[in-house]
PDB file of N, CA, C and O in Angstrom:
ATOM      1  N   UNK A   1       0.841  -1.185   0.000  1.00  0.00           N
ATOM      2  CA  UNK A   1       0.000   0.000   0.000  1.00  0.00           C
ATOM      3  C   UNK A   1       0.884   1.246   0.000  1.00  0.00           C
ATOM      4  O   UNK A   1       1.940   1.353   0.623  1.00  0.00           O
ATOM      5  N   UNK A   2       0.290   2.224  -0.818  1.00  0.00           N
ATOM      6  CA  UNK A   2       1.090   3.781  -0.820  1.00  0.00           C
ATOM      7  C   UNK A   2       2.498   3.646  -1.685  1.00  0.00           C
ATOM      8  O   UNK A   2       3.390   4.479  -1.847  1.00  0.00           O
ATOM      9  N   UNK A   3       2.357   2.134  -2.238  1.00  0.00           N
ATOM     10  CA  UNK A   3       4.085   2.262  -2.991  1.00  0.00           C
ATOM     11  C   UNK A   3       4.034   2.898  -4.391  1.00  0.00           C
ATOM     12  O   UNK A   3       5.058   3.334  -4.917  1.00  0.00           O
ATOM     13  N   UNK A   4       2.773   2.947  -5.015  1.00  0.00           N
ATOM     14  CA  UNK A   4       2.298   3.325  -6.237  1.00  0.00           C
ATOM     15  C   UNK A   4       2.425   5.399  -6.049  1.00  0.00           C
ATOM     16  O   UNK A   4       2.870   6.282  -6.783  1.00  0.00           O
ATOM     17  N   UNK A   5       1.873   5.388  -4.906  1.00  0.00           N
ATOM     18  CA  UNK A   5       2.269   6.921  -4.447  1.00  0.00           C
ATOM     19  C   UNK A   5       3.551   7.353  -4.469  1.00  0.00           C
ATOM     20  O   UNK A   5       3.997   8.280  -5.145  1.00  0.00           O
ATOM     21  N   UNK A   6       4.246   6.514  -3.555  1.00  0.00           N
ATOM     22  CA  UNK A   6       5.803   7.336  -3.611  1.00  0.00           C
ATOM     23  C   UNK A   6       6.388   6.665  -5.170  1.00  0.00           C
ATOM     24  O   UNK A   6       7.370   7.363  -5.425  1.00  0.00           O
ATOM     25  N   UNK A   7       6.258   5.868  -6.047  1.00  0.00           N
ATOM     26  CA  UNK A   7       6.733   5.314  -6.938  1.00  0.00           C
ATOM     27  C   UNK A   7       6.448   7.127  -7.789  1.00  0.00           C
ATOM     28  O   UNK A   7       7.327   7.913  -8.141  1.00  0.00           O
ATOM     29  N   UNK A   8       5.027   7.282  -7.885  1.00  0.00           N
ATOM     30  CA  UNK A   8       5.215   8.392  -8.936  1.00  0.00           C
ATOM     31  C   UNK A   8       5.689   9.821  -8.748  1.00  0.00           C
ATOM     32  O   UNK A   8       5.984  10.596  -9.658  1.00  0.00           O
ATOM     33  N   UNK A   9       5.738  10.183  -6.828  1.00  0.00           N
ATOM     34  CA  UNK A   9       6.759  11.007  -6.661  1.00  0.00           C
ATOM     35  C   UNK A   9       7.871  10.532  -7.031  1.00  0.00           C
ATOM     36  O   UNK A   9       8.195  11.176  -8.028  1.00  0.00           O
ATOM     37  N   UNK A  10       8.735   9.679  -6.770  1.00  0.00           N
ATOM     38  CA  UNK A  10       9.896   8.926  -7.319  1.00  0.00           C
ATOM     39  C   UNK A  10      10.012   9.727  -8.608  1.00  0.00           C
ATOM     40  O   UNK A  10      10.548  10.816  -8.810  1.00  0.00           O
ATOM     41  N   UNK A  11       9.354   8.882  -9.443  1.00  0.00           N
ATOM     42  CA  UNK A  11       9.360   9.548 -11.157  1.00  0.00           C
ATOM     43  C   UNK A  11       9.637  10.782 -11.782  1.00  0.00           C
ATOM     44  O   UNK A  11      10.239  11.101 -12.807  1.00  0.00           O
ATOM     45  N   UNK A  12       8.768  11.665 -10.490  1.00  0.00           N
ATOM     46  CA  UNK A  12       8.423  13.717 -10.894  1.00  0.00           C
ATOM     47  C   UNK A  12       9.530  14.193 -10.466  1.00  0.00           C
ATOM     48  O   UNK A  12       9.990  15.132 -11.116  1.00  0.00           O
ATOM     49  N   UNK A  13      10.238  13.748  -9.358  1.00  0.00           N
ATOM     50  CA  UNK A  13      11.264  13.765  -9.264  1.00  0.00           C
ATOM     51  C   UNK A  13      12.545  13.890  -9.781  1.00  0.00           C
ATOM     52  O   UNK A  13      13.472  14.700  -9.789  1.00  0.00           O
ATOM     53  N   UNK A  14      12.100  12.185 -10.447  1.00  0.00           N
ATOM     54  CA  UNK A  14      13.833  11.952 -11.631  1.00  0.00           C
ATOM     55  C   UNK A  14      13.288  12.689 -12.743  1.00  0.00           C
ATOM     56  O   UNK A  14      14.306  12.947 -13.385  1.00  0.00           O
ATOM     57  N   UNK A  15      12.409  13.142 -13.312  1.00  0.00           N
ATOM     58  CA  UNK A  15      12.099  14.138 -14.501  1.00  0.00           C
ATOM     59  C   UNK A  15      12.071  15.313 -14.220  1.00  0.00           C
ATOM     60  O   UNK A  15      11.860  16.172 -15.075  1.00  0.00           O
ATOM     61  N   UNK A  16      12.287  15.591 -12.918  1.00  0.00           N
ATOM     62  CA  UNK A  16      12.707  17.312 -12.473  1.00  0.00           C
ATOM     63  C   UNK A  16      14.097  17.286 -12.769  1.00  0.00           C
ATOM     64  O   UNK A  16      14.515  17.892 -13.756  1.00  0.00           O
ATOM     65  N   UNK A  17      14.963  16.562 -11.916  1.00  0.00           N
ATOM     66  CA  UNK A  17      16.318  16.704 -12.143  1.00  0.00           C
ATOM     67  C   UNK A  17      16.525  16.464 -14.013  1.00  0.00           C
ATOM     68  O   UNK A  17      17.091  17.319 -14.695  1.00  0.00           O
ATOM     69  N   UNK A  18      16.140  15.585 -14.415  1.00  0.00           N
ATOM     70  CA  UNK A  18      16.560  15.563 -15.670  1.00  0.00           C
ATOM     71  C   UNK A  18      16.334  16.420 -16.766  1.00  0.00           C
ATOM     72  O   UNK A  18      16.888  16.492 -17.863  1.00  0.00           O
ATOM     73  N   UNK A  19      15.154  17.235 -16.110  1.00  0.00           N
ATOM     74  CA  UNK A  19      14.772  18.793 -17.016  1.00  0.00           C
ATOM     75  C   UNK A  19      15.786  19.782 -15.947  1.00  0.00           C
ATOM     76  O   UNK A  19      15.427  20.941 -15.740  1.00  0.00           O
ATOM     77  N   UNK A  20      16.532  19.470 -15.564  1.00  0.00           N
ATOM     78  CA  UNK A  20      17.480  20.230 -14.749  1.00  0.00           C
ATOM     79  C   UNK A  20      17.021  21.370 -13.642  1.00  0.00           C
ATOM     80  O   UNK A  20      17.709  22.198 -13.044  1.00  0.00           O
ATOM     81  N   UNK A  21      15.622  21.106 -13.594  1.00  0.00           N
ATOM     82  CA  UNK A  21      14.743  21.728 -12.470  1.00  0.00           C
ATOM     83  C   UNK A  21      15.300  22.111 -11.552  1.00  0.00           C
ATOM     84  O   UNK A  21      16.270  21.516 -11.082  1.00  0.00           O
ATOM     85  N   UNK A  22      14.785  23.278 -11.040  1.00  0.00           N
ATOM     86  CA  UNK A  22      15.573  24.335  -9.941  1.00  0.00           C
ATOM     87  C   UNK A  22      14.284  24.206  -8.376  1.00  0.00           C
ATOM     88  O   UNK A  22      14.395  24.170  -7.151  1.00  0.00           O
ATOM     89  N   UNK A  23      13.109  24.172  -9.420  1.00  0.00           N
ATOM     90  CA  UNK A  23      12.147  24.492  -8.266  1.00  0.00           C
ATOM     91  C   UNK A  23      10.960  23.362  -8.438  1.00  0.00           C
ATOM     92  O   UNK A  23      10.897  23.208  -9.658  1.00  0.00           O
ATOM     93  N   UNK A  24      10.192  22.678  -7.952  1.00  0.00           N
ATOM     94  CA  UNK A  24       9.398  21.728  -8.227  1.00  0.00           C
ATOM     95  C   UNK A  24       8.374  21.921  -6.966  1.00  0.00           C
ATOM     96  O   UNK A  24       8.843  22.233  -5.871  1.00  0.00           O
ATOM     97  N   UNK A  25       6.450  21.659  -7.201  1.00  0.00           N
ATOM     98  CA  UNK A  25       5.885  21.589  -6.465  1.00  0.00           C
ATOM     99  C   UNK A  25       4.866  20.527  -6.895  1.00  0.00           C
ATOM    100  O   UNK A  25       4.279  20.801  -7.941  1.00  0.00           O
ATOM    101  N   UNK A  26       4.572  19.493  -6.366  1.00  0.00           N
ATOM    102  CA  UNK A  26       4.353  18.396  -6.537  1.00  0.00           C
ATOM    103  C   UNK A  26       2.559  18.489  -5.057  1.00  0.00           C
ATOM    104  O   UNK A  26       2.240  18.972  -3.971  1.00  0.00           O
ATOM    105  N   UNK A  27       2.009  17.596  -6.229  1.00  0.00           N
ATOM    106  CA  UNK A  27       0.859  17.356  -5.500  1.00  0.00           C
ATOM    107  C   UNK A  27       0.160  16.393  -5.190  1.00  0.00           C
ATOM    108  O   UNK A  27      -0.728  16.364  -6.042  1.00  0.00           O
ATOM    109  N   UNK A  28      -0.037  15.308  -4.253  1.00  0.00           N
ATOM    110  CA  UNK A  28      -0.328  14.117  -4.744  1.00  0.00           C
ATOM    111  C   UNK A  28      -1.438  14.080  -3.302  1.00  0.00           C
ATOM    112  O   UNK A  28      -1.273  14.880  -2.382  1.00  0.00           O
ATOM    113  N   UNK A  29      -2.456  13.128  -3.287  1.00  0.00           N
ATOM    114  CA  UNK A  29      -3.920  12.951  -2.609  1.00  0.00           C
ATOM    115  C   UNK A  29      -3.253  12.009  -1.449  1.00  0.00           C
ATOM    116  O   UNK A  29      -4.102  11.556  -0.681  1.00  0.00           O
ATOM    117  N   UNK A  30      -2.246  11.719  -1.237  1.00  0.00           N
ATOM    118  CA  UNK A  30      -1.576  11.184  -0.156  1.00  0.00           C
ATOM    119  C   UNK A  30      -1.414  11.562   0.958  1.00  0.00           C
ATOM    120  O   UNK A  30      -0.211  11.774   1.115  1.00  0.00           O
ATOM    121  N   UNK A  31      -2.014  11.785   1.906  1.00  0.00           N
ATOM    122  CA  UNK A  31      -1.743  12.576   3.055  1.00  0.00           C
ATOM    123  C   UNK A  31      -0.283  11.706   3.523  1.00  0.00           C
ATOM    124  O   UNK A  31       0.604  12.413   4.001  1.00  0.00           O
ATOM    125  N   UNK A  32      -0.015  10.249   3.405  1.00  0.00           N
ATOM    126  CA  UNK A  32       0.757   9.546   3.778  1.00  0.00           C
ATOM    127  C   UNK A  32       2.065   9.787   3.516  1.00  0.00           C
ATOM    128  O   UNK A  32       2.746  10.389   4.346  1.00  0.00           O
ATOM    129  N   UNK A  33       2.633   9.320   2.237  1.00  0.00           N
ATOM    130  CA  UNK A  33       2.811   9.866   1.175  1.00  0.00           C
ATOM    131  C   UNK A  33       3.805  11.509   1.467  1.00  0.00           C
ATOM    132  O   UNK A  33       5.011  11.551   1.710  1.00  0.00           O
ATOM    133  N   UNK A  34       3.156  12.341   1.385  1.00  0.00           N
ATOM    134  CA  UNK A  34       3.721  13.946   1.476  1.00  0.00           C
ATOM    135  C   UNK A  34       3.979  13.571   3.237  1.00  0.00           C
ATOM    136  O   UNK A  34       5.182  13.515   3.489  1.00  0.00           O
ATOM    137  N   UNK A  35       3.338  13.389   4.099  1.00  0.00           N
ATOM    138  CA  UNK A  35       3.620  13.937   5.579  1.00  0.00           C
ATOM    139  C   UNK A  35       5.483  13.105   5.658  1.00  0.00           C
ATOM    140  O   UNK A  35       6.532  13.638   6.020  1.00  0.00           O
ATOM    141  N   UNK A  36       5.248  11.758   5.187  1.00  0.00           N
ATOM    142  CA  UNK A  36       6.585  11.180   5.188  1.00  0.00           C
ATOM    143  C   UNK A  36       7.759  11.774   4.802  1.00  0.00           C
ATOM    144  O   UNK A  36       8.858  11.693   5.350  1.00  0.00           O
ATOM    145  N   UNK A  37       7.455  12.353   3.854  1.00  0.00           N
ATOM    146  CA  UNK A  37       8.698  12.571   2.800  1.00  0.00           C
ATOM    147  C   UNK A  37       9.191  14.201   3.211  1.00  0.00           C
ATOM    148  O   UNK A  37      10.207  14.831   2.918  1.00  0.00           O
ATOM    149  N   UNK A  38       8.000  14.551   4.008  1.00  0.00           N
ATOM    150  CA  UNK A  38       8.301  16.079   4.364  1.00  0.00           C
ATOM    151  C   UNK A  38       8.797  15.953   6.012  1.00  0.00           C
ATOM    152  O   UNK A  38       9.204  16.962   6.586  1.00  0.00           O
ATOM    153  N   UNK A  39       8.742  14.919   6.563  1.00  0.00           N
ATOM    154  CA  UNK A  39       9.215  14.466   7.712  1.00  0.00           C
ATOM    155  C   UNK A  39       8.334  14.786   8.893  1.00  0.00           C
ATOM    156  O   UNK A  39       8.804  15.013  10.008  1.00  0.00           O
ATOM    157  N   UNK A  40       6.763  14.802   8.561  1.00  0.00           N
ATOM    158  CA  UNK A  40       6.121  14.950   9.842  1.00  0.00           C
ATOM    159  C   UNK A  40       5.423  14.096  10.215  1.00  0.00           C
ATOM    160  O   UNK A  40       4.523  14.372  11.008  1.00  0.00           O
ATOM    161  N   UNK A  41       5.671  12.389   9.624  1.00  0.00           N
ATOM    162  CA  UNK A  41       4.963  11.662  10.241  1.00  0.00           C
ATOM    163  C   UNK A  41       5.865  10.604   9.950  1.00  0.00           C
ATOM    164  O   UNK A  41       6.337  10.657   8.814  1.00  0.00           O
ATOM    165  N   UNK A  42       6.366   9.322  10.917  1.00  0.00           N
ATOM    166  CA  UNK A  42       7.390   8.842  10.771  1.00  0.00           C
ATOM    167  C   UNK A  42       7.195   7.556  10.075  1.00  0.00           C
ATOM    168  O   UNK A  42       6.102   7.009  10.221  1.00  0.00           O
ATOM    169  N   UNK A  43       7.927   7.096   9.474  1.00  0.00           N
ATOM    170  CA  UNK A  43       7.267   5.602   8.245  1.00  0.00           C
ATOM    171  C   UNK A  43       7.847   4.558   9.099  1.00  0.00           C
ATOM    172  O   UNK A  43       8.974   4.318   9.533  1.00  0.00           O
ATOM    173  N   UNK A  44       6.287   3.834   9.219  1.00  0.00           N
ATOM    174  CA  UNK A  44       6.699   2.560  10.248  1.00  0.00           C
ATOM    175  C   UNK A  44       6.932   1.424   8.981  1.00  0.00           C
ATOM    176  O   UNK A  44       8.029   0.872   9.061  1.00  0.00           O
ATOM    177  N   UNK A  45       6.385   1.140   8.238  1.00  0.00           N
ATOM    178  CA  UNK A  45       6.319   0.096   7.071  1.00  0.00           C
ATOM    179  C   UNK A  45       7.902  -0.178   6.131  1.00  0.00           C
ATOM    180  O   UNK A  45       8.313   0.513   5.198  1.00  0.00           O
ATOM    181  N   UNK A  46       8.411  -1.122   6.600  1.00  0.00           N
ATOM    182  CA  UNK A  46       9.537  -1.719   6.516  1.00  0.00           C
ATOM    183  C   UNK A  46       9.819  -1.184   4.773  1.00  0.00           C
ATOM    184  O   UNK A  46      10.829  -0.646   4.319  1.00  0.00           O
ATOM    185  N   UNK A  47       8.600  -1.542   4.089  1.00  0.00           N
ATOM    186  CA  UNK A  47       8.582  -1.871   2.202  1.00  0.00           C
ATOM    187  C   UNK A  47       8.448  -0.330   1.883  1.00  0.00           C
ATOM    188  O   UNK A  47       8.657   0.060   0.734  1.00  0.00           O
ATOM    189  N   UNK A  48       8.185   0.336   2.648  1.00  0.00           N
ATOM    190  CA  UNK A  48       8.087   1.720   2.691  1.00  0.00           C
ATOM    191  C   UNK A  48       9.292   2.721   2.592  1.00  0.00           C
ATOM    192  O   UNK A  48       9.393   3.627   1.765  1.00  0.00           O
ATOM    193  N   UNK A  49      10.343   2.345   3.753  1.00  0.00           N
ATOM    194  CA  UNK A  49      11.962   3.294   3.922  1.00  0.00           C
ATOM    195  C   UNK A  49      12.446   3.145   2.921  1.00  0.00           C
ATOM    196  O   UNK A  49      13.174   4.131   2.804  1.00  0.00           O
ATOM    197  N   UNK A  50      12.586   2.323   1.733  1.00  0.00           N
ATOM    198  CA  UNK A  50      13.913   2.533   0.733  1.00  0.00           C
ATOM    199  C   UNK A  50      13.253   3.811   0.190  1.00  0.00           C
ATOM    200  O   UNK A  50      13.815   4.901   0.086  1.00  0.00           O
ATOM    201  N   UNK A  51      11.996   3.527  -0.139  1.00  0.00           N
ATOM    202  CA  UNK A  51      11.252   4.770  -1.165  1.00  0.00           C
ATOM    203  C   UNK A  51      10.919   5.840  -1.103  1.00  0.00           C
ATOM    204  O   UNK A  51      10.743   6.669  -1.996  1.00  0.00           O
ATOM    205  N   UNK A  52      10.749   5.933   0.517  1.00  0.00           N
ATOM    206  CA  UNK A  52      11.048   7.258   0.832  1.00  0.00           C
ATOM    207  C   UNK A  52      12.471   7.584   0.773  1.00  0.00           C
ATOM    208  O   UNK A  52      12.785   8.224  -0.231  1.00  0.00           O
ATOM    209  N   UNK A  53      13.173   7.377   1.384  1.00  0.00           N
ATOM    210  CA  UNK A  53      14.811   7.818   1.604  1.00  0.00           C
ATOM    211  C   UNK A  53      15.026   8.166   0.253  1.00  0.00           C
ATOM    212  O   UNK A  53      15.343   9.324  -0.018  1.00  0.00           O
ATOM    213  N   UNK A  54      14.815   6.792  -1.169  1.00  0.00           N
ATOM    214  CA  UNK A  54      15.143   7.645  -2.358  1.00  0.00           C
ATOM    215  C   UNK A  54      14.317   9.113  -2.734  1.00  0.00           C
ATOM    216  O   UNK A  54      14.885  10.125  -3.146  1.00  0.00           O
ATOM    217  N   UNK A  55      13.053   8.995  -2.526  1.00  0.00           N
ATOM    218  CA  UNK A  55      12.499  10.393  -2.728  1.00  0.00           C
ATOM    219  C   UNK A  55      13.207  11.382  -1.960  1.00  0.00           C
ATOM    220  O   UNK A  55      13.823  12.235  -2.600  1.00  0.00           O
ATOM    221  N   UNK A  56      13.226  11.413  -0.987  1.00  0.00           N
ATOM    222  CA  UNK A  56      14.189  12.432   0.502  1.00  0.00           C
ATOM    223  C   UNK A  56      15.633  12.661  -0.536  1.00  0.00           C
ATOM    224  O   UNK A  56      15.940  13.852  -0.586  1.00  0.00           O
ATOM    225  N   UNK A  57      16.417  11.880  -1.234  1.00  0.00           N
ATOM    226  CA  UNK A  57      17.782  12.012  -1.707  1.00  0.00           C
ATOM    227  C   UNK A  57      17.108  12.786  -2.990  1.00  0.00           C
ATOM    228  O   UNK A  57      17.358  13.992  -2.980  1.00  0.00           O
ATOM    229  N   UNK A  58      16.183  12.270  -4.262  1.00  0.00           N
ATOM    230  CA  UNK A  58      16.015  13.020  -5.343  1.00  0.00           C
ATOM    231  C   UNK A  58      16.052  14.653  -4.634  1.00  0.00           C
ATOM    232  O   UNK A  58      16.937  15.457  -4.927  1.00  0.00           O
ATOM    233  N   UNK A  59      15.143  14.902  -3.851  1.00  0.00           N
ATOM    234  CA  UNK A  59      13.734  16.084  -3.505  1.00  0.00           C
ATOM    235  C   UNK A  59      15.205  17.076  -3.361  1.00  0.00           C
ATOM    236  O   UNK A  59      15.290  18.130  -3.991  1.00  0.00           O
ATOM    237  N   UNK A  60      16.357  16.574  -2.430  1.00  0.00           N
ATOM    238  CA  UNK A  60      17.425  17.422  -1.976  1.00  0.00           C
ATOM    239  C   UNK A  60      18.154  18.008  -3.081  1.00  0.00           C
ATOM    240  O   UNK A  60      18.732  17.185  -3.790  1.00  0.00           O
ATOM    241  N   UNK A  61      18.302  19.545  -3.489  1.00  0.00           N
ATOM    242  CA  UNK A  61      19.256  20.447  -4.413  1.00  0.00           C
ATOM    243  C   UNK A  61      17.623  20.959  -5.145  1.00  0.00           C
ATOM    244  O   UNK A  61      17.348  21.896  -5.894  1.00  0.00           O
ATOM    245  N   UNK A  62      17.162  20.374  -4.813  1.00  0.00           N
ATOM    246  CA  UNK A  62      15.709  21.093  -5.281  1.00  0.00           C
ATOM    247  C   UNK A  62      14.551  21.877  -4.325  1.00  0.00           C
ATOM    248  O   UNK A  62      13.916  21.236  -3.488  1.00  0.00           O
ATOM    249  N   UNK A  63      14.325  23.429  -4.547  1.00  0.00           N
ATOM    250  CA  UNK A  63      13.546  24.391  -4.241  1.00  0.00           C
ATOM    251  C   UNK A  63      12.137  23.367  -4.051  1.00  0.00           C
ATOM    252  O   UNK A  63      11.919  22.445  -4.837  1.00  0.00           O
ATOM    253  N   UNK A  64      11.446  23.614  -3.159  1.00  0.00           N
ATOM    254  CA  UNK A  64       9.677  23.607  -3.912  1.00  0.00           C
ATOM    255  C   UNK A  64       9.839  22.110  -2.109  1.00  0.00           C
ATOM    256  O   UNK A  64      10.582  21.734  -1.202  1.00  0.00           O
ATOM    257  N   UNK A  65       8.286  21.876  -2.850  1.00  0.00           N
ATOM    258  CA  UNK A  65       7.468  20.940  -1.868  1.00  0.00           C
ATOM    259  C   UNK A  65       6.594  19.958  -2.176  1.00  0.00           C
ATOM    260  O   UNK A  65       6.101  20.092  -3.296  1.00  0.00           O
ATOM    261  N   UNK A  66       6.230  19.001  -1.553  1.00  0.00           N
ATOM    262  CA  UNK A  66       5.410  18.168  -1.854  1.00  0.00           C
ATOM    263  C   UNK A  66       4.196  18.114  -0.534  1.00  0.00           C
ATOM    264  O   UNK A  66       4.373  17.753   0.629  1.00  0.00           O
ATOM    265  N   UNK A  67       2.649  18.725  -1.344  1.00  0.00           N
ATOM    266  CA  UNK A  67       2.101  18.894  -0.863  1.00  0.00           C
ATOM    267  C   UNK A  67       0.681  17.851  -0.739  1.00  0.00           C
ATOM    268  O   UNK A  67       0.818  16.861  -1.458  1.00  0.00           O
ATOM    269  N   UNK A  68      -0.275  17.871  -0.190  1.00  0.00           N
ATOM    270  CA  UNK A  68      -1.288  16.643   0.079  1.00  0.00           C
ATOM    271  C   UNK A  68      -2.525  17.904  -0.365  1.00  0.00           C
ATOM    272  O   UNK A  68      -2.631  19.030   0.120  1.00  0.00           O
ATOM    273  N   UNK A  69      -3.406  17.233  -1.485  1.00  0.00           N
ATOM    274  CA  UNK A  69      -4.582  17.826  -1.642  1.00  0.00           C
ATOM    275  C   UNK A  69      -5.773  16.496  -1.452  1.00  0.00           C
ATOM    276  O   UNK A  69      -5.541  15.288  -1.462  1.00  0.00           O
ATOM    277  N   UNK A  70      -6.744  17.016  -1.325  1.00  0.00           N
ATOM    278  CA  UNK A  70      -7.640  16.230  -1.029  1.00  0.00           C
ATOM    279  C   UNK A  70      -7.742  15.289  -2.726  1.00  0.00           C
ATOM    280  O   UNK A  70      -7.107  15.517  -3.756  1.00  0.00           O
ATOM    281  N   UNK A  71      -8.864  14.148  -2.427  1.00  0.00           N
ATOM    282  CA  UNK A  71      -8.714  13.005  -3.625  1.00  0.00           C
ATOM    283  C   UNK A  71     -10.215  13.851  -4.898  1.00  0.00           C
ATOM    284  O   UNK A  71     -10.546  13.444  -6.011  1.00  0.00           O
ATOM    285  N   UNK A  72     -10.585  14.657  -4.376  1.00  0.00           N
ATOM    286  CA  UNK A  72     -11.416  15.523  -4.715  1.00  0.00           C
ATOM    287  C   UNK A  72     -11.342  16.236  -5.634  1.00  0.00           C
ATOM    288  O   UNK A  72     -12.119  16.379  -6.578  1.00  0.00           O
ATOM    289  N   UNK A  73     -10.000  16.928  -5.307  1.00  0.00           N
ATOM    290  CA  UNK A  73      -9.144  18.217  -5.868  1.00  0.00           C
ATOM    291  C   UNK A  73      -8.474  17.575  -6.753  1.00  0.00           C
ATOM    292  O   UNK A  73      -8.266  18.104  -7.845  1.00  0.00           O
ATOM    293  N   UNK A  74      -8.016  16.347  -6.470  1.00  0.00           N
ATOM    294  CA  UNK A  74      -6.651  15.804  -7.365  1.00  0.00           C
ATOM    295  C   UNK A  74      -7.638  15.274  -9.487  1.00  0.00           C
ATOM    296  O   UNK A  74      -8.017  14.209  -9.972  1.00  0.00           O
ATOM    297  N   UNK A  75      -7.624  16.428  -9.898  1.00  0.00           N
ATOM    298  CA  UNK A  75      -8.258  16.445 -11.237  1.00  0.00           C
ATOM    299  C   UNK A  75      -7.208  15.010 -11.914  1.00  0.00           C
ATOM    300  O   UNK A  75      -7.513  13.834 -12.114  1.00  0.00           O
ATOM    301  N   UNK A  76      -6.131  15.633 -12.088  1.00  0.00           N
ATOM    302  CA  UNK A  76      -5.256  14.361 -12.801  1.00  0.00           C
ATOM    303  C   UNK A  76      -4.992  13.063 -12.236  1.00  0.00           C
ATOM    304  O   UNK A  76      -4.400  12.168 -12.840  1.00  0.00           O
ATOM    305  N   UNK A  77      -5.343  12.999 -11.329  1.00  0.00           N
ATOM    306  CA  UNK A  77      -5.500  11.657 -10.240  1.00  0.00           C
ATOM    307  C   UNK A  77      -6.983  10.791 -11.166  1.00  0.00           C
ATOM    308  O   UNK A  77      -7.204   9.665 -11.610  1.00  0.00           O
ATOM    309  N   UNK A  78      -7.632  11.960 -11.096  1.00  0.00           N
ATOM    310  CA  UNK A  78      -9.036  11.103 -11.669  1.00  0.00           C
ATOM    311  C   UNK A  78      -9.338  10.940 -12.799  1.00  0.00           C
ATOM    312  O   UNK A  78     -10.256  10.187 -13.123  1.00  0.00           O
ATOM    313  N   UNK A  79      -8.553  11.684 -13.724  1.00  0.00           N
ATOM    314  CA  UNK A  79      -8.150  10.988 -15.171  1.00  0.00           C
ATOM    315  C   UNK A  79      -7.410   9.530 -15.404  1.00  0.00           C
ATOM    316  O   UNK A  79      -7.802   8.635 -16.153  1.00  0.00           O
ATOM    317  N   UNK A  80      -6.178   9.529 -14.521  1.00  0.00           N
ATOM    318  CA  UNK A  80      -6.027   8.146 -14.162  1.00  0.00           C
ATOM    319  C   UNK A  80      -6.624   6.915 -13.611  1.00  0.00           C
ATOM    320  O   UNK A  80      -6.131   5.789 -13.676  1.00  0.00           O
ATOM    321  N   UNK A  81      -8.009   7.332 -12.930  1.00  0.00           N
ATOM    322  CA  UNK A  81      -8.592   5.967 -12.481  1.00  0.00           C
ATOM    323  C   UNK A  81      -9.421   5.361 -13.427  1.00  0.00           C
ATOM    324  O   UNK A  81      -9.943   4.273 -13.185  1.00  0.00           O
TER     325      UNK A  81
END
């Protein structure tokens, strides 16, 4: 659960750096997800730490945030389902 979440932060990520991105703000319906990676809620789920830590290593030399909108709000979320 939630690996499909950090998998596609993962992704926005490696396509920020690779568009040589300075600043990035990222939005995803994860409350899980964003609180982790922004460090205010601590990841108990073993299958969970590599994927954060790699997101935590991309996110670093890069401006911006990863924020939690409701599943409501998330328009491109619901093109995908």
């Amino acid at each position: 659960m939630n690996v499909g979440e950090y998998q596609a932060v993962i992704l926005a990520l490696k396509e920020a750096k690779r568009l040589k991105l300075k600043q990035v703000m990222l939005l995803t319906d994860s409350q899980l997800t964003a609180n982790q990676i922004n460090g205010l809620w601590k990841c108990r789920k073993e299958h969970l730490l590599t994927l954060l830590e790699q997101a935590r290593t991309l996110l670093k030399g890069l401006k911006g945030e990863i924020s939690w909108i409701s599943r409501e709000d998330n328009l491109a979320g619901k093109v995908l389902e």
